[in-house]
C-alpha positions, 0 to 999 in steps of 0.5 A: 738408086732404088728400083723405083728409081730407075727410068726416072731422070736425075735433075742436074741444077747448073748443067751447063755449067764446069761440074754439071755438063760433066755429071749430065754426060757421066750420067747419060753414059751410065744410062740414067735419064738426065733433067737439065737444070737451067733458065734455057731448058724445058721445064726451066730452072731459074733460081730467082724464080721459085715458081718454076722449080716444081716443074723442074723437081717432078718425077725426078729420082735424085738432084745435084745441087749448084747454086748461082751464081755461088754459095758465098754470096748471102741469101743462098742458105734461104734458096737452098732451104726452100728448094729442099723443102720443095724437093723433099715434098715431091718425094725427092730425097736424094740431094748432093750438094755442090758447096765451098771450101772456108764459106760462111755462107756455104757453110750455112747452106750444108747446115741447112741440108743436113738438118732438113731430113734428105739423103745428102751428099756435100760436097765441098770445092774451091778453086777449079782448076779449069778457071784456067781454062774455061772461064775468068783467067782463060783469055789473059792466060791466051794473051800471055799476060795474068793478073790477079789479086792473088799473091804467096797464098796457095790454093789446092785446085782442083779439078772439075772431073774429079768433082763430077766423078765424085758427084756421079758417085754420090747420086748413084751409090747409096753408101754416099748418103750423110757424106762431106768430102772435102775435095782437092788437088793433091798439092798446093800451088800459088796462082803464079806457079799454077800458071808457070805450069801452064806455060811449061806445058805450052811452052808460051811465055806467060806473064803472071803478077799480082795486082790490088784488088781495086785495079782487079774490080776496075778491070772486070767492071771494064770488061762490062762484067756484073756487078754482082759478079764483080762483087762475088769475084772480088770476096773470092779473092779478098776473104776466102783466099786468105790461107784459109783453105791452104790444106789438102782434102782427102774427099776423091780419095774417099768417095772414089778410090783414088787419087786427084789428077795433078794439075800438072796433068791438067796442063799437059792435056789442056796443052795437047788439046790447043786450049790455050792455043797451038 
């Protein structure tokens, strides 16, 4: 940040959400005013409302970036083209983006940054490590019973605070600025073995097994999900789990210094803390 920065807040898109909560506290703690993105927030933030985003951009020094309900999902590219636009009309040039592993729609939205004239960061997640935790598998993780679309392919998960670290990182040191980091966990794990771990760190038993996809849509549509998270969910699984991103990066290591926290880790505090019950 510039001298004529400081006192102006940052506009955390997303800020309720796994990575912006954290980047709104990590922020706040460092003494930096914060803007809270959302649809429930004043001014709001609405990503199917254009109008709104100029009242949520004014006088803000920097922005984080996340897109809903995901980068993958088609259009996006056009919705981040025209936030930045706006964004770098109201003098705001510093932008860190919050993008994903092996998208093509993703992969588009960065292009789109990139080449639009910001200081950007990119970077780069796939699967949190707090879905486990916090979102999609949390209940049946509870239950003692997984099931997922998901079988031999591994994934790198990573987690959250490590992209809120990074992210902090990037919107207050400019030594970031025209960086991708590619962040991960550091090994790779199968959703089964990722949820033995958790089951070791419990010490619940846990049943994980793989199911087809159509039961997997059939079972979130029961659950009276969206459809077009449904839909989102559904091409999570089936196209950018396909051993695409089955790699490790090295984005923490290069933004911050340091190693990525083992989802071994994850499951022990998660465990202490009764996440997933006593």
């Amino acid at each position: 940040m510039t001298d004529r920065d400081l006192g102006k807040p940052v506009l955390v898109i997303g800020g309720t959400g796994k990575t912006g909560k954290r980047v709104a506290s990590r922020l706040a703690q460092l003494g930096i005013p914060v803007r809270i993105g959302s649809r429930s927030a004043a001014p709001a933030f609405d990503w199917n409302d254009p109008a709104g985003w100029q009242s949520a951009l004014d006088g803000v020094s920097a922005a984080y970036i996340t897109y809903y309900p995901d980068l993958a999902v088609p259009g996006s590219g056009a919705a981040i083209q025209r936030l930045t636009r706006l964004a770098l009309e109201m003098g705001v040039k510093r932008l860190v983006l919050l993008s994903g592993r092996g998208e093509p729609e993703a992969q588009h939205a960065e292009a789109i940054l990139q080449a639009s004239g910001a200081d950007w960061t990119i970077v780069r997640a796939s699967w949190f490590m707090q879905n486990f935790s916090e979102s999609l598998m949390a209940g049946p993780i509870l239950s003692g019973a997984l099931a997922l679309p998901a079988g031999a392919v591994r994934e790198p998960f990573i987690d959250a605070d490590d992209i809120a670290d990074v992210v902090t990182a990037a919107l207050t040191d400019p030594q970031h600025i025209g960086q991708i980091y590619e962040v991960t966990g550091p090994r790779l794990l199968t959703f089964g073995e990722a949820t033995a771990e958790i089951a070791s760190a419990t010490g619940r038993s846990i049943d994980y097994h793989t199911i087809t996809p159509q039961d997997f849509m059939a079972g979130l549509r029961h659950e009276q999900t969206p459809e077009d998270l449904v839909q989102l969910i559904n091409e999570l699984f089936t196209v950018v789990l396909d051993g695409r991103n089955e790699y490790l990066g090295d984005g923490v290591q290069r933004a911050l210094g340091r190693e990525p926290r083992d989802f071994v880790q994850f499951a022990r505090d998660g465990a202490a803390q009764g996440v997933w019950g006593d």
